[in-house]
C-alpha positions as CSV (number, residue, x, y, z in Angstrom):
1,X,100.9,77.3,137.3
2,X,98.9,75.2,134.4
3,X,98.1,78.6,132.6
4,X,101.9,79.1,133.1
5,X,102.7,75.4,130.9
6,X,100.9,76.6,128.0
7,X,102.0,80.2,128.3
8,X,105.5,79.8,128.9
9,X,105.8,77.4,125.7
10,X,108.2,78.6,122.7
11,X,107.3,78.3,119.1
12,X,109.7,76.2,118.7
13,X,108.5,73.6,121.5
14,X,104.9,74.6,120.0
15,X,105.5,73.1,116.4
16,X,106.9,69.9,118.1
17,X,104.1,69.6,120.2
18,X,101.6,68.8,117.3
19,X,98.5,67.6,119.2
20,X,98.7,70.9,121.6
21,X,99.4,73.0,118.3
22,X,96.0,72.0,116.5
23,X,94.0,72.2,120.0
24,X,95.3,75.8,119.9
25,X,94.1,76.4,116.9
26,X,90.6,74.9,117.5
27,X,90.2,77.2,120.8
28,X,91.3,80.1,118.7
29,X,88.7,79.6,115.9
30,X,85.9,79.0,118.5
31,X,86.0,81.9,120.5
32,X,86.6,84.0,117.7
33,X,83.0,83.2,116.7
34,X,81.7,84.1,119.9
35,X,78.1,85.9,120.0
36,X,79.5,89.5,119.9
37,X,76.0,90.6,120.2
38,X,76.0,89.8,123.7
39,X,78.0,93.5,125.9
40,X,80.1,90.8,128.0
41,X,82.0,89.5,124.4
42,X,81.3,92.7,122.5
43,X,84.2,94.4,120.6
44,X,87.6,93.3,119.5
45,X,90.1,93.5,122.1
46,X,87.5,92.5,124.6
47,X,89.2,90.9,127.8
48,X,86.7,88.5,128.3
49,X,87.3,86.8,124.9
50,X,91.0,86.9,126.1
51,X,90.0,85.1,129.5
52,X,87.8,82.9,127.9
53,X,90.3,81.7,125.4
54,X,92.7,81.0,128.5
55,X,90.7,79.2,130.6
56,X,89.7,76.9,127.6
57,X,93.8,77.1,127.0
58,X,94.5,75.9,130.6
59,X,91.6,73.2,130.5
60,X,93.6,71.5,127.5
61,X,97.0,71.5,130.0
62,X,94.6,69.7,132.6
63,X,93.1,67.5,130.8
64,X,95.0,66.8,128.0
65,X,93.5,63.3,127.7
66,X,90.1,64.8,126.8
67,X,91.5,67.6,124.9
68,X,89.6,70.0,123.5
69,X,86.0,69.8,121.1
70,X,84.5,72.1,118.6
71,X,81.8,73.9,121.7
72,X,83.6,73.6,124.4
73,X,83.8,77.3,124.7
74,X,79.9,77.4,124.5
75,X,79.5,75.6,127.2
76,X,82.2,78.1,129.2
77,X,80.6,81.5,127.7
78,X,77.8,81.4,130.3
79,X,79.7,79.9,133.1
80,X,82.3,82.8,132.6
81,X,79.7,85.7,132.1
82,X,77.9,84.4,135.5
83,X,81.2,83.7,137.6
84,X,83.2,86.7,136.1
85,X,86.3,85.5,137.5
86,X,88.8,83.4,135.3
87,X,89.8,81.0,138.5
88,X,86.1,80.5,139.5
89,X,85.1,79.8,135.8
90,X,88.2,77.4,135.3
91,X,86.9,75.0,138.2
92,X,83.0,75.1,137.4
93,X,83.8,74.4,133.8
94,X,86.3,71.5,135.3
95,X,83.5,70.1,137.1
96,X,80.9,70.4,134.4
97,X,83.4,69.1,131.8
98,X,83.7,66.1,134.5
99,X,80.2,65.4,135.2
100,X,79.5,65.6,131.1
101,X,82.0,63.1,130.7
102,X,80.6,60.9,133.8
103,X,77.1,61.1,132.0
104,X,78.5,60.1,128.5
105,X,80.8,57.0,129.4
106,X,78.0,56.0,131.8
107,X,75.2,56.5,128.7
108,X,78.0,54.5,126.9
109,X,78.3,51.7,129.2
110,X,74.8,51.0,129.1
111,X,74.3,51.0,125.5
């Protein structure tokens, strides 16, 4: 159902939706410079880029607070090549993305 919000949007409600729009944009840019070298991302129609770019897609419809950074989808890449299944890679990159964020507010705290 949250790969369905961002799926089921219309242009229209897209264009009006300006903070989604650019994190689009970012996720798109991103994983289009995916390491091609690597079998699992080779080629241009691979599905794994596709899959890859929806998880990251979906992550931005869960946590919209946090949003979407330049790398995200470096720190996905491996999760998804060693899960190899897109709801399985969604949650370990939900947990990691949480713990990341645990570790940085805490570092923040202190300092």
């Amino acid at each position: 159902s949250m790969k369905n919000q961002w799926k089921s949007m219309s242009p229209l409600q897209e264009s009006r939706f300006t903070d989604f729009h650019e994190r689009k944009s970012l996720i798109r840019k991103d994983v289009d410079r995916t390491d091609r070298t690597y079998e699992f991302y080779a080629g241009n129609d691979n599905p794994n880029i596709s899959t890859l770019h929806d998880i990251l897609m979906t992550f931005v419809m869960y946590n919209f607070d946090l949003g979407y950074v330049q790398g995200m989808s470096d720190l996905l890449s491996p999760i998804l090549y060693v899960l190899r299944d897109e709801v399985d890679a969604f949650w370990c990159f939900v947990g990691f993305m949480d713990r990341v964020v645990s570790i940085l507010f805490f570092a923040n705290i202190i300092h």
